[in-house]
PLY file of the C-alpha trace (Angstrom):
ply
format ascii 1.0
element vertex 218
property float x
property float y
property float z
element edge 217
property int vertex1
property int vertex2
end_header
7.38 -29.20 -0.62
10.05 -27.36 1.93
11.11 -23.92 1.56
13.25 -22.03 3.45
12.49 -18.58 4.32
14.77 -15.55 6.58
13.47 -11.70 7.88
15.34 -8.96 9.45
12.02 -7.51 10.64
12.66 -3.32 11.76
10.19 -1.81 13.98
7.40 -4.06 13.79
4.70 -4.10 15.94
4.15 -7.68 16.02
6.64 -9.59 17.31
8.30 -12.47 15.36
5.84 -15.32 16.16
2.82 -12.86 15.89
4.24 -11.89 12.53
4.85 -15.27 11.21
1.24 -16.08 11.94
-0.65 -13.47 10.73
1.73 -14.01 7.13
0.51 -17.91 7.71
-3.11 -17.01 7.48
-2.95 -14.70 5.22
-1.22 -16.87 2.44
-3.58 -20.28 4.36
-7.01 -18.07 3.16
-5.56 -16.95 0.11
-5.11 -20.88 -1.18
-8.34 -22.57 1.18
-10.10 -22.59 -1.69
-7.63 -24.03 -4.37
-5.69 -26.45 -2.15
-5.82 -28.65 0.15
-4.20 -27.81 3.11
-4.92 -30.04 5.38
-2.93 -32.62 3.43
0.16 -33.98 5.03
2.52 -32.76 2.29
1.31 -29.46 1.58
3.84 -26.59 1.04
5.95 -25.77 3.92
8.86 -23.48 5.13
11.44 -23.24 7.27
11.77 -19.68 8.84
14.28 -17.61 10.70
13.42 -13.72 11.42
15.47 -11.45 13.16
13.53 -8.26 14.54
15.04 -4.98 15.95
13.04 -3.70 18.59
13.66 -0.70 20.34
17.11 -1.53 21.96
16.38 -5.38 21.99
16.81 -7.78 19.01
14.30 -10.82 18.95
14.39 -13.87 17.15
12.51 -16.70 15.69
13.28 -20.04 14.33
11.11 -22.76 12.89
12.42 -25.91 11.45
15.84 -26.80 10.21
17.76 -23.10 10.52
20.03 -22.14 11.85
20.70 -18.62 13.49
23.98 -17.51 15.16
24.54 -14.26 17.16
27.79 -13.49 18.37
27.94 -11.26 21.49
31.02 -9.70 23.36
31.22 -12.87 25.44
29.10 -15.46 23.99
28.43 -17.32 20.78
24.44 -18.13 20.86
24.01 -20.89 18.39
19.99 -21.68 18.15
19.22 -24.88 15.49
15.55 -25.67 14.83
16.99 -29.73 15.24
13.63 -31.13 15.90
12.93 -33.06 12.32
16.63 -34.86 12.75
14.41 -36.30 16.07
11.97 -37.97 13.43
12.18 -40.89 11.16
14.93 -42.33 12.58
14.66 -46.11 11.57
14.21 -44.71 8.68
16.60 -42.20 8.39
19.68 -44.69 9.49
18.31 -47.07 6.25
18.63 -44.24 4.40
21.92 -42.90 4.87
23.60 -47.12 4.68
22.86 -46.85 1.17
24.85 -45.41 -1.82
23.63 -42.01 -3.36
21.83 -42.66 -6.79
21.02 -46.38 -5.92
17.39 -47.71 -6.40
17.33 -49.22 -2.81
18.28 -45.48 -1.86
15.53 -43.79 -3.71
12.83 -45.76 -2.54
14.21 -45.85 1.07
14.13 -42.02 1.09
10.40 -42.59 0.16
9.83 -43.94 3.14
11.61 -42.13 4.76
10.12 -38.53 3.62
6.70 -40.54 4.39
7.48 -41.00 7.63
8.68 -38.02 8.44
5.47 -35.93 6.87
3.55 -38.51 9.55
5.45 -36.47 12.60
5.15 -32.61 10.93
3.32 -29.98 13.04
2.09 -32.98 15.52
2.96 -33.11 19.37
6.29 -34.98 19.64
7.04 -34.15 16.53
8.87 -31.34 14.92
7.40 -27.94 13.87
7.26 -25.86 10.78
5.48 -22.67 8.95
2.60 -24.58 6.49
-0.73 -23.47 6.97
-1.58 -23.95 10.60
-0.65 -20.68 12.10
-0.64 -22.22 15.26
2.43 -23.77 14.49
4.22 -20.59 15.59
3.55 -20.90 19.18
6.22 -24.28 18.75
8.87 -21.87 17.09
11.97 -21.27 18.88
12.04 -17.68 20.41
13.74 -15.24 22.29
14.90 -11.69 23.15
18.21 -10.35 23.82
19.85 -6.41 24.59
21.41 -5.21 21.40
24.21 -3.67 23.21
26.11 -6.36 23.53
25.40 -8.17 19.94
28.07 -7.63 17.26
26.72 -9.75 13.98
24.31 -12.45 13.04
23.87 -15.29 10.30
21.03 -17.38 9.44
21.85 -20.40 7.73
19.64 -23.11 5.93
20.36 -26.71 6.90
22.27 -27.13 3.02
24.42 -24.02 4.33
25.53 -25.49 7.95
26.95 -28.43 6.78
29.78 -26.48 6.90
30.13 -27.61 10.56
28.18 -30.01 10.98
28.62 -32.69 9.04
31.34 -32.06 7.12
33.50 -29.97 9.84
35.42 -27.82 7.61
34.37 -24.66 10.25
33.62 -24.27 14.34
30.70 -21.96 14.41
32.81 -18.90 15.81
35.21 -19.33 12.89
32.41 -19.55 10.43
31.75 -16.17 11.11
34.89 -14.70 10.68
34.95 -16.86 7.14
31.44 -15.52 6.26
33.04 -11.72 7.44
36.16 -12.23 5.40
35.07 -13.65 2.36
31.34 -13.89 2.36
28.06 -16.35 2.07
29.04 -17.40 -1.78
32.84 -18.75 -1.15
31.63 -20.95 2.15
29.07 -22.42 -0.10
31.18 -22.82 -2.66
33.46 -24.80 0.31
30.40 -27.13 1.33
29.43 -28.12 -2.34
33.58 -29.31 -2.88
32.73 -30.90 0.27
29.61 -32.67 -1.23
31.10 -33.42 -4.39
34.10 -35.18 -2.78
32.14 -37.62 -0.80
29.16 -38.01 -3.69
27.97 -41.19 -2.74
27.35 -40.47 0.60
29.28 -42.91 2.46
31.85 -40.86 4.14
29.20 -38.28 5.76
26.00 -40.18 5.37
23.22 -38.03 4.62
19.63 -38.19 2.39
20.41 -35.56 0.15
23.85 -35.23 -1.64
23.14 -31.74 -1.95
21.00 -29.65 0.03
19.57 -26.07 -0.61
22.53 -23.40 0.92
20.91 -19.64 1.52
23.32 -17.30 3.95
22.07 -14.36 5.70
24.64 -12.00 7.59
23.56 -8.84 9.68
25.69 -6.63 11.38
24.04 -4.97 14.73
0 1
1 2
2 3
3 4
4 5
5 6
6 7
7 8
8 9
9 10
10 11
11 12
12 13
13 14
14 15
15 16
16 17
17 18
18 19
19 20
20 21
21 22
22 23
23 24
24 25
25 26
26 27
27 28
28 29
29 30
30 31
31 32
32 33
33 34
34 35
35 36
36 37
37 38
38 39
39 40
40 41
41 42
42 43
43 44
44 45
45 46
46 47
47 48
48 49
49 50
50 51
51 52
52 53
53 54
54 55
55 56
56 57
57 58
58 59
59 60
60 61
61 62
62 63
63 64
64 65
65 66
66 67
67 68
68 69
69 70
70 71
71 72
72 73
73 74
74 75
75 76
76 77
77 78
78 79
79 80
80 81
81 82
82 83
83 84
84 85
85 86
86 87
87 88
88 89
89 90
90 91
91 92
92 93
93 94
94 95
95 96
96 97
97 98
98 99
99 100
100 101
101 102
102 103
103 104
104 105
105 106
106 107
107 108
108 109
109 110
110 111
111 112
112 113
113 114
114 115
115 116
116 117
117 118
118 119
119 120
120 121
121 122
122 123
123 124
124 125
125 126
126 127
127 128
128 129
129 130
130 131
131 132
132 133
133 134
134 135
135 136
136 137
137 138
138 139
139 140
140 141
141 142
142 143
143 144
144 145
145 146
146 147
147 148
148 149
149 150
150 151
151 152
152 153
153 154
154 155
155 156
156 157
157 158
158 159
159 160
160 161
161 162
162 163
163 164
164 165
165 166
166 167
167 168
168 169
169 170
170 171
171 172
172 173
173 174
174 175
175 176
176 177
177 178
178 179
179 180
180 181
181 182
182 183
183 184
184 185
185 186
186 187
187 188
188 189
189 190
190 191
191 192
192 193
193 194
194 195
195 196
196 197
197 198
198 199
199 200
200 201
201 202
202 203
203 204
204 205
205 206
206 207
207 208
208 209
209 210
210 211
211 212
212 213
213 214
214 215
215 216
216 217
């Protein structure tokens, strides 16, 4: 099981990977006795945080998020990609068949098999489960906060906005999400998904896809 999880994170003394891992084991030693976390498939989350510090603004991102700050002169677009890397025999089988097919559903079995096999393993792709060394994988960095105007996190089910279904560039998908907010561009991307419900058009495993929207102004 995949969840998807964002922070804006204020005066912290932990930065964001420190933070993320100490919440890892914490909720890991809660369960160690109940569950079995060391099994391939056990719950896991995707993870963006955004943390003020001081006069800087830091950032994390662990699997497929992704987090877009807009500065005076740059758009920073940072996608935790790394699980589209995996699976990719069986990914392609996947998304040649027709949504709601039999060959489909037991294709995506395979596929979601094989891409468990590659999850929090060198050459693989990263996430938050219950290895808090994960973090230490996540996608990080620091920036001035001068310069920043406004940031959006996006889950995976969210982005397909741009990418696949190209109905926004990401600077314009900010001035959407500005101008009429996170609920009417996912309203866009499930017309979007409902027109093409078979999958064909856009190939993709999952006609629809979970769509959370964060947007901070700096």
């Amino acid at each position: 099981m995949q969840h998807t999880a964002g922070f804006l994170v204020n005066n912290s003394h932990l930065a964001p990977a420190g933070a993320l891992a100490a919440a890892i084991t914490e909720t890991a030693s809660a369960h160690r006795n109940t569950c079995d976390l060391g099994h391939p498939a056990t719950p896991s989350a995707a993870v963006a945080i955004l943390q003020i510090h001081k006069d800087h603004l830091r950032y994390l991102v662990i699997g497929d998020v992704t987090l877009i700050i807009e500065m005076t002169d740059e758009l920073r677009i940072i996608t935790g990609s790394r699980v589209n890397a995996t699976a990719s025999v069986e990914r392609a089988t996947v998304d040649a068949l027709p949504s709601g097919s039999p060959e489909k559903a037991a294709a995506l079995v395979r596929m979601k098999h094989a891409e468990l096999a590659s999850r929090n393993v060198p050459d693989g792709y990263w996430i938050a489960a219950a290895d808090p060394t994960a973090t230490s994988h996540a996608l990080t960095g620091e920036m001035p906060l001068r310069p920043i105007h406004r940031a959006a996190m996006l889950t995976d089910g969210a982005a397909r906005a741009v990418i696949p279904f190209k109905l926004y560039g990401w600077p314009d998908l900010l001035s959407v999400l500005t101008s009429v907010g996170p609920g009417a561009l996912i309203a866009e991307v499930r017309a979007a998904e409902d027109a093409d419900s078979d999958g064909l058009l856009q190939p993709r495993n999952k006609i629809h896809d979970d769509a959370t929207i964060a947007v901070v102004n700096v």
